[in-house]
C-alpha atoms as an extended CHARMM CRD file, in Angstrom:
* protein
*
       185  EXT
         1         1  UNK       CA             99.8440000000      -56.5810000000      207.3990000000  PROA      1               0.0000000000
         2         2  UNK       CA            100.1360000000      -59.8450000000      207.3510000000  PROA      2               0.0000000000
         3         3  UNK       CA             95.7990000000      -60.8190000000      207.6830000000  PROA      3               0.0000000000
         4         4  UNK       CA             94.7120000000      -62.6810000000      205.4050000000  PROA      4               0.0000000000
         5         5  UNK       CA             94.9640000000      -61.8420000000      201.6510000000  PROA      5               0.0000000000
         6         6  UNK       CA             91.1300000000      -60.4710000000      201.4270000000  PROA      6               0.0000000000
         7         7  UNK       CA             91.7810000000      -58.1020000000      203.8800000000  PROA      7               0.0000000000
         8         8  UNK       CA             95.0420000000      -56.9740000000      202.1110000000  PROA      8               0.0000000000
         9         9  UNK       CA             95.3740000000      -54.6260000000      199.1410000000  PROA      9               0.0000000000
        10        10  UNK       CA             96.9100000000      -55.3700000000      195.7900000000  PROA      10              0.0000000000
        11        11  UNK       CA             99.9550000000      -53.9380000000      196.4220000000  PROA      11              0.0000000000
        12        12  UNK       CA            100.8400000000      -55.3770000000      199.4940000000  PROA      12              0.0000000000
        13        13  UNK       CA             99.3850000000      -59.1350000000      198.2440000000  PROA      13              0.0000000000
        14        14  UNK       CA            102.0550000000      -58.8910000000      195.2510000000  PROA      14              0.0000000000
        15        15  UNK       CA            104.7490000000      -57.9550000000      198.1420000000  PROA      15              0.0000000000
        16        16  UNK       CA            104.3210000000      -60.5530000000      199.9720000000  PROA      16              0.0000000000
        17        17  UNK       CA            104.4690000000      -63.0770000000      197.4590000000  PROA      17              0.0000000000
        18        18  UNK       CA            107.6240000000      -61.6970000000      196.2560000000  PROA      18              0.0000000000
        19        19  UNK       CA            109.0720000000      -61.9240000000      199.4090000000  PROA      19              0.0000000000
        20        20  UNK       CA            108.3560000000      -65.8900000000      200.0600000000  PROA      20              0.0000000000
        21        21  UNK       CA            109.1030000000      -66.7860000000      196.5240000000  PROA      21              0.0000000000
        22        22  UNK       CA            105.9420000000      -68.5950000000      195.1300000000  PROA      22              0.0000000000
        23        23  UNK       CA            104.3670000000      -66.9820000000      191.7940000000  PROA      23              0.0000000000
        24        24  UNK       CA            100.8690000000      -67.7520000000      192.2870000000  PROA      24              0.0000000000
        25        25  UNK       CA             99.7040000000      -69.3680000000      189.0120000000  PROA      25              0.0000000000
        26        26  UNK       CA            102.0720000000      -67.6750000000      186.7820000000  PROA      26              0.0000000000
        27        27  UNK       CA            104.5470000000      -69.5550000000      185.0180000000  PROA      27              0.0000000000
        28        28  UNK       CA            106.7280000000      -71.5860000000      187.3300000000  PROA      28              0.0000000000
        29        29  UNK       CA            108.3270000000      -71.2080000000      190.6780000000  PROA      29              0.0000000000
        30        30  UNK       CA            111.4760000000      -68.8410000000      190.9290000000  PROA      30              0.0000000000
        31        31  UNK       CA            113.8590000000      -71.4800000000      191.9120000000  PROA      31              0.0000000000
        32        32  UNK       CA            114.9240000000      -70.8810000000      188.0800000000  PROA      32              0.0000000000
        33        33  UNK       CA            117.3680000000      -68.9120000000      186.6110000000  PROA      33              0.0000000000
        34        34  UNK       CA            115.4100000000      -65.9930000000      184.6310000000  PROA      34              0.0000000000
        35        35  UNK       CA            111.7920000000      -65.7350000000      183.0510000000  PROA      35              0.0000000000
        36        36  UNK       CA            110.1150000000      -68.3190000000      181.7720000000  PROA      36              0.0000000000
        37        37  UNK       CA            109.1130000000      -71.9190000000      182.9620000000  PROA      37              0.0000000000
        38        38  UNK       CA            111.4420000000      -74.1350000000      185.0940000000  PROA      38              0.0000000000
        39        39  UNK       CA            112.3800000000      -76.8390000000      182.2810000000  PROA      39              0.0000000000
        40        40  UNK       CA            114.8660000000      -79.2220000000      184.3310000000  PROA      40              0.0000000000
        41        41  UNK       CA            114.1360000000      -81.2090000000      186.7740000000  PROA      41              0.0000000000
        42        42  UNK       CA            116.1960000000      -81.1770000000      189.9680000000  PROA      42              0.0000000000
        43        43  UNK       CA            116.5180000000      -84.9940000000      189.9590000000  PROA      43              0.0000000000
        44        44  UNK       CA            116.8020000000      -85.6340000000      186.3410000000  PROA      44              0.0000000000
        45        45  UNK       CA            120.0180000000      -86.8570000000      186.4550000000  PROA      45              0.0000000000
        46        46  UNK       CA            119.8550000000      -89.3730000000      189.3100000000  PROA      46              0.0000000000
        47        47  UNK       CA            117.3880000000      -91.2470000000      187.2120000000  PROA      47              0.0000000000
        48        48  UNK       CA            120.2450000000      -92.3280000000      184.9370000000  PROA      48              0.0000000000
        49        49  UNK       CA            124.0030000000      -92.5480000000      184.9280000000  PROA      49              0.0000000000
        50        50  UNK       CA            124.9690000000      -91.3300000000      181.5160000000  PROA      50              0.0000000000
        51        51  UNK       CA            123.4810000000      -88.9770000000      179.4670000000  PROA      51              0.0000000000
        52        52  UNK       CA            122.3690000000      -91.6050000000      176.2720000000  PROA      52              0.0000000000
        53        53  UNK       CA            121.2960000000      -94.9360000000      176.4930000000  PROA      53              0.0000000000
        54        54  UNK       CA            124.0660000000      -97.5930000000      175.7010000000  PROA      54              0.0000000000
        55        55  UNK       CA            122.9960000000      -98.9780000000      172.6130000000  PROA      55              0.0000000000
        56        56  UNK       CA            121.6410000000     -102.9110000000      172.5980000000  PROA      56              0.0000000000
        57        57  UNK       CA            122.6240000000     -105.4550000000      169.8320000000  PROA      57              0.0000000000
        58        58  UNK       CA            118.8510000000     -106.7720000000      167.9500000000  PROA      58              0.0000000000
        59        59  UNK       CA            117.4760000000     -110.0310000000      169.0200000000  PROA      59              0.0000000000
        60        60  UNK       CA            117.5530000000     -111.0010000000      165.0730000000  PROA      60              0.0000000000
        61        61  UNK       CA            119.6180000000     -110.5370000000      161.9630000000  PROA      61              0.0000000000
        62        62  UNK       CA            118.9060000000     -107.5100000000      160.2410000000  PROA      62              0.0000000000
        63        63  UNK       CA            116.5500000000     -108.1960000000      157.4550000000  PROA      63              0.0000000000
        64        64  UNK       CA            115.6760000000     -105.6840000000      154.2800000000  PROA      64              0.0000000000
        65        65  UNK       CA            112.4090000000     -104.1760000000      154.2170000000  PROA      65              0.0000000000
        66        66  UNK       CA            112.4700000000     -103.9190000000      150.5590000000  PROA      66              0.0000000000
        67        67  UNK       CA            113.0310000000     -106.8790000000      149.3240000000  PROA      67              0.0000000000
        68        68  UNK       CA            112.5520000000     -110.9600000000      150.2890000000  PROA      68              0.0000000000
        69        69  UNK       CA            115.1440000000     -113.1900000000      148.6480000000  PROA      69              0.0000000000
        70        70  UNK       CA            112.3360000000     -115.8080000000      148.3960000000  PROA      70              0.0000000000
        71        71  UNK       CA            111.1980000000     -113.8630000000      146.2980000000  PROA      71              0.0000000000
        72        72  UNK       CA            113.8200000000     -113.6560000000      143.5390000000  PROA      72              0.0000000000
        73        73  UNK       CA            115.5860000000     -110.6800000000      141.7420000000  PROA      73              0.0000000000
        74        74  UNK       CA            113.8350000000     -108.0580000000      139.9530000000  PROA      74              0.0000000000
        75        75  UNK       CA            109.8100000000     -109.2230000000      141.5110000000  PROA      75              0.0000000000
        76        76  UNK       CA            108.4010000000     -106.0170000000      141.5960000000  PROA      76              0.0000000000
        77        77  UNK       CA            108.6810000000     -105.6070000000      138.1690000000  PROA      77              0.0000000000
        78        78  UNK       CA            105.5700000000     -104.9480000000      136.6540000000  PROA      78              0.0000000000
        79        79  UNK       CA            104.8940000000     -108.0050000000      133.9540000000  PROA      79              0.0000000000
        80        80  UNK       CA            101.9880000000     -106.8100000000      130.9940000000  PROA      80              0.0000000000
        81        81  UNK       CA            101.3170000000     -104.1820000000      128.7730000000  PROA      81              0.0000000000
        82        82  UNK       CA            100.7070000000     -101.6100000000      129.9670000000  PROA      82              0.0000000000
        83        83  UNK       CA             97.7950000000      -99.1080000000      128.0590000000  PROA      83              0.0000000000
        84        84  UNK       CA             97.4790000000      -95.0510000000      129.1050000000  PROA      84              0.0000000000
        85        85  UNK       CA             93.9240000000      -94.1200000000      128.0350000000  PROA      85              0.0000000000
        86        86  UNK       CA             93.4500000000      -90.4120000000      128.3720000000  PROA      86              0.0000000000
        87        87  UNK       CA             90.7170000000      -87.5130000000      127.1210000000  PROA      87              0.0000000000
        88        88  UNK       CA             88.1120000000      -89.5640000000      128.9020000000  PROA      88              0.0000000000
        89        89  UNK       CA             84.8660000000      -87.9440000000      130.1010000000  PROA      89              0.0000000000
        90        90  UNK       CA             84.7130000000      -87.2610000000      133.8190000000  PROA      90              0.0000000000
        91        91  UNK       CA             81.6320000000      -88.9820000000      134.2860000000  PROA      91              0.0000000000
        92        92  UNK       CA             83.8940000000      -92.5440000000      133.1040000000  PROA      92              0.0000000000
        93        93  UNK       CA             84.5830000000      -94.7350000000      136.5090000000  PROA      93              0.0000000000
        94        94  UNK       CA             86.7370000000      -97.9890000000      136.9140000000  PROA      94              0.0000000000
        95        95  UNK       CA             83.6210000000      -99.8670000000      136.3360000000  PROA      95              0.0000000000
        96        96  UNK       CA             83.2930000000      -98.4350000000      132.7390000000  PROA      96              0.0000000000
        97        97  UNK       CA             86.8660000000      -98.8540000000      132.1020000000  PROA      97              0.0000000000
        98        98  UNK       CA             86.4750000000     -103.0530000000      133.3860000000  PROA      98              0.0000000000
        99        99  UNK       CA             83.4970000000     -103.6360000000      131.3650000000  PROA      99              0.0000000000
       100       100  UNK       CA             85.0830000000     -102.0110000000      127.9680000000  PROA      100             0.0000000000
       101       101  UNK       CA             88.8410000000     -103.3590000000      128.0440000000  PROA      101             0.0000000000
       102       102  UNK       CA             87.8060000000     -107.2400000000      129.8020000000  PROA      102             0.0000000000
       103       103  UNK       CA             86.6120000000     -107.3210000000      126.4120000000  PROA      103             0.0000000000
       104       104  UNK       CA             89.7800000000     -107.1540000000      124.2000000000  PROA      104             0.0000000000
       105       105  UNK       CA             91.4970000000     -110.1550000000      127.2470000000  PROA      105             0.0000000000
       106       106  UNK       CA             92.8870000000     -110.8720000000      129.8940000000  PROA      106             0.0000000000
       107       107  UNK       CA             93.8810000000     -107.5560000000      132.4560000000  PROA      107             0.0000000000
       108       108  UNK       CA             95.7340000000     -107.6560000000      135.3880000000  PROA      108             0.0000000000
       109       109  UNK       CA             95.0790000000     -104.0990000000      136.7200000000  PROA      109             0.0000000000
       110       110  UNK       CA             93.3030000000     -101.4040000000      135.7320000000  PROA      110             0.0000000000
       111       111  UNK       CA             92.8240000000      -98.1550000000      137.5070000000  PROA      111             0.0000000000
       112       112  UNK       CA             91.1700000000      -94.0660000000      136.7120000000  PROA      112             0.0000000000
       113       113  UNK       CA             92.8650000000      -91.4200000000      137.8940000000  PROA      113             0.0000000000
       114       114  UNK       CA             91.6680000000      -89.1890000000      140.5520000000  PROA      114             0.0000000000
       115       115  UNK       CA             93.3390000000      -85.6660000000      141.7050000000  PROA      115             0.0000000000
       116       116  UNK       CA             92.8090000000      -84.8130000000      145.6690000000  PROA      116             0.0000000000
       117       117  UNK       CA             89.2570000000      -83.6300000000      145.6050000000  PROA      117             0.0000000000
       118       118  UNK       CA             88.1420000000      -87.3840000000      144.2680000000  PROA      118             0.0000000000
       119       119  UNK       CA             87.1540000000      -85.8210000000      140.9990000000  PROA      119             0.0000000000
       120       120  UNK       CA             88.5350000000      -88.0670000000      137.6440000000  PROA      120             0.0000000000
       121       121  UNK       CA             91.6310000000      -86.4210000000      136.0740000000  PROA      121             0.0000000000
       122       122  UNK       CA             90.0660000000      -88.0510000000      132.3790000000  PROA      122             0.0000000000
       123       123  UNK       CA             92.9470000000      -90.8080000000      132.1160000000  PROA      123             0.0000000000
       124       124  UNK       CA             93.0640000000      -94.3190000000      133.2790000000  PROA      124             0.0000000000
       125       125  UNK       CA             95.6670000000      -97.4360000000      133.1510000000  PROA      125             0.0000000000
       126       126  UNK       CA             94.7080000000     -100.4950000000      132.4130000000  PROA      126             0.0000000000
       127       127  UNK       CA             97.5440000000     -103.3410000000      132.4130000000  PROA      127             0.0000000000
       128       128  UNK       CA             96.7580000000     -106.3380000000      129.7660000000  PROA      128             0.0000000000
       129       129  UNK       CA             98.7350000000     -109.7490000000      130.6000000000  PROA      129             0.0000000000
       130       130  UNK       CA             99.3720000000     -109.6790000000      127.2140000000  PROA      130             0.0000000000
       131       131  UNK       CA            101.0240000000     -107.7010000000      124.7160000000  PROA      131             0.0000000000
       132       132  UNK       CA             99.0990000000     -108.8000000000      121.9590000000  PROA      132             0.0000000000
       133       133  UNK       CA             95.5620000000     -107.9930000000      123.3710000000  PROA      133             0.0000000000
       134       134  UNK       CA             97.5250000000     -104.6430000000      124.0520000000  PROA      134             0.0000000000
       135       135  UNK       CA             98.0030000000     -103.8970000000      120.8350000000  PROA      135             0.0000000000
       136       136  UNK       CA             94.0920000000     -105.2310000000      120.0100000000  PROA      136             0.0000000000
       137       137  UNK       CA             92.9070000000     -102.9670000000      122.5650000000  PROA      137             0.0000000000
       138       138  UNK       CA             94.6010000000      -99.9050000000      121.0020000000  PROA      138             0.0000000000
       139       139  UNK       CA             93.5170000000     -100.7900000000      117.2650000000  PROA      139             0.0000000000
       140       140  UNK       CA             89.6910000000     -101.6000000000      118.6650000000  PROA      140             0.0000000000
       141       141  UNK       CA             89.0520000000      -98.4530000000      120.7660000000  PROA      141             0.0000000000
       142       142  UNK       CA             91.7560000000      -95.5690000000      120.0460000000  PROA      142             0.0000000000
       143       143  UNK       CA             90.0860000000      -92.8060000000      118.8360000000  PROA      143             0.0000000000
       144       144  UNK       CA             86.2430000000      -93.8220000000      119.2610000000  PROA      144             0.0000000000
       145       145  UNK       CA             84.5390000000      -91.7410000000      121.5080000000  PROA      145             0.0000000000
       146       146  UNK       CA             83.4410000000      -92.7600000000      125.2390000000  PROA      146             0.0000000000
       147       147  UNK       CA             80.6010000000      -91.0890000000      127.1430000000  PROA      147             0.0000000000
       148       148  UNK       CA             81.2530000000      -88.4800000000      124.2340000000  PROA      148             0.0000000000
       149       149  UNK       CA             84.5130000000      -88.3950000000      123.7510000000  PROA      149             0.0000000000
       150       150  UNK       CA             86.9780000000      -89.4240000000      121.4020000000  PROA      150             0.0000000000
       151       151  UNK       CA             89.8240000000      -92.1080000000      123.7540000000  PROA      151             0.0000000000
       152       152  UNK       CA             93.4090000000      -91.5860000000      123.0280000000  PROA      152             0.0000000000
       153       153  UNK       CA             95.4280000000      -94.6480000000      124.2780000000  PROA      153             0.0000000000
       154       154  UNK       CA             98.8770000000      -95.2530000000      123.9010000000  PROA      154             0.0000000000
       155       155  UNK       CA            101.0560000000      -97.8610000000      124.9790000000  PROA      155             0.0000000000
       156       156  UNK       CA            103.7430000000      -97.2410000000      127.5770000000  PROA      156             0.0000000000
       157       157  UNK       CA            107.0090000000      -98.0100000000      127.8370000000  PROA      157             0.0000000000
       158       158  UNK       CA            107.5530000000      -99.5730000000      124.5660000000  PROA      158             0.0000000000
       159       159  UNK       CA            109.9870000000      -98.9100000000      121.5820000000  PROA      159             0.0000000000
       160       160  UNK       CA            109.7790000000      -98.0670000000      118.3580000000  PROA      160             0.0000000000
       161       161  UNK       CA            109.2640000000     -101.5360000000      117.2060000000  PROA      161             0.0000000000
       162       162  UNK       CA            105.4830000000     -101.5900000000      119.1840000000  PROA      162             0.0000000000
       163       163  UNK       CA            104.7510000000      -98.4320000000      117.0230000000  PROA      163             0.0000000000
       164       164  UNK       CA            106.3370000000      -99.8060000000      113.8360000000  PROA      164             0.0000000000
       165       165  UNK       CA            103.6490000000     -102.5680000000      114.5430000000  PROA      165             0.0000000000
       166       166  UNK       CA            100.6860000000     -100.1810000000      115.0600000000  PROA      166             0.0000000000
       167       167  UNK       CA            101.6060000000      -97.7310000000      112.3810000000  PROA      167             0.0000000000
       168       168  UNK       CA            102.8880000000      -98.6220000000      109.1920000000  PROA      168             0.0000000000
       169       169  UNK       CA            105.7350000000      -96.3100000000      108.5030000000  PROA      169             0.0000000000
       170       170  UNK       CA            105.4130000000      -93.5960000000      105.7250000000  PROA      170             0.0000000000
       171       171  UNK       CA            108.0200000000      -91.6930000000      104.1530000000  PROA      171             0.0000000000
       172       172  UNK       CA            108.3190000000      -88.7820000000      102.4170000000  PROA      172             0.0000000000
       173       173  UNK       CA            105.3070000000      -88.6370000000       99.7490000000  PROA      173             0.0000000000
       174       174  UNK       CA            103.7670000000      -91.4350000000      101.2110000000  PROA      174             0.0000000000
       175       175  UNK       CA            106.3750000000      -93.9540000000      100.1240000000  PROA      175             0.0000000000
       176       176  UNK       CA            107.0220000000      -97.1020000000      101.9720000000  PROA      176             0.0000000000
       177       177  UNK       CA            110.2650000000      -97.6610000000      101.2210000000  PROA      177             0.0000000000
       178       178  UNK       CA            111.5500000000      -94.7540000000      102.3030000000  PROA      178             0.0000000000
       179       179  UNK       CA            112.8650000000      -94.8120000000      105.9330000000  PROA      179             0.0000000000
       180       180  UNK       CA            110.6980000000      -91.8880000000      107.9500000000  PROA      180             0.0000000000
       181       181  UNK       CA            112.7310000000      -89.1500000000      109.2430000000  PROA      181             0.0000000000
       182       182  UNK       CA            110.5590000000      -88.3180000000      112.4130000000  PROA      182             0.0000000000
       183       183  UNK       CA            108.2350000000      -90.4170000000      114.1430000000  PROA      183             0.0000000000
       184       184  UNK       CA            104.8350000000      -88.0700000000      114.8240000000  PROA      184             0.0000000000
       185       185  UNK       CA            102.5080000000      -90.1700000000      117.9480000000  PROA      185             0.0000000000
């Protein structure tokens, strides 16, 4: 039977097509070696001679990403004082946090924390230019409450000389003279 492929049952239509090789819309022709889809080309390696590209020497010098020397040694250091205000009310935005610390002086960044849903985490950074209205900032607003809430801000990165400044130390009984054994924040 060799009519055309209405007139020719099931059996005898998947015969055929065994016989001249093509797999209807299956997947691939049968020039391959085993199941599956034909994944090599037959003239994929006329197009080139070896199997890797010889590599090319850049047009410019190599340059660091990272770092400019224009720029000078240690630039992306963050200069300031840096302030970590937490147990604020979620309902506090940067806005709030502007208006309150641009107060005290001068800030060069100041941010609120979000987690990945946008909601506020209730702690902020603000970044003063300098230490001193740092140290203002933290005497004028620790403690007193926000939307609510009591602030707790606390300077970062600094030794015990900053807290020496902002607390003066206590020893046992209450006596100054004594040197403190622990330091409690």
């Amino acid at each position: 039977m060799s009519g055309a492929p209405l007139d020719m049952t099931l059996d005898d239509l998947i015969k055929s097509n065994k016989k001249s090789g093509s797999r209807g819309r299956g997947r691939g022709s049968s020039s391959g070696s085993g199941p599956g889809p034909n994944r090599r080309f037959s003239n994929r390696s006329a197009n080139r001679a070896a199997p890797y590209a010889v590599a090319k020497a850049p047009e410019s010098t190599w340059g660091h990403d990272m770092f400019s020397a224009a720029a000078g040694r240690g630039s992306n250091i963050e200069t300031g004082t840096k302030l970590y205000i937490s147990n604020l009310d979620y309902s506090v935005s940067i806005e709030d946090i502007k208006e309150l610390f641009s107060e005290v002086g001068d800030m060069k960044r100041y941010t609120v924390h979000y987690d990945r849903s946008g909601r506020s985490k209730g702690t902020a950074e603000v970044v003063f230019s300098r230490r001193q209205d740092a140290l203002d900032a933290v005497k004028r607003y620790n403690n007193v409450q926000l939307d609510g809430k009591p602030m707790k801000i606390e300077l970062v990165g600094t030794n015990l000389a900053t807290a020496a400044a902002i607390l003066p130390p206590t020893g046992a009984f209450g006596d100054a003279n004594v040197v403190p054994r622990r330091w409690v924040f």
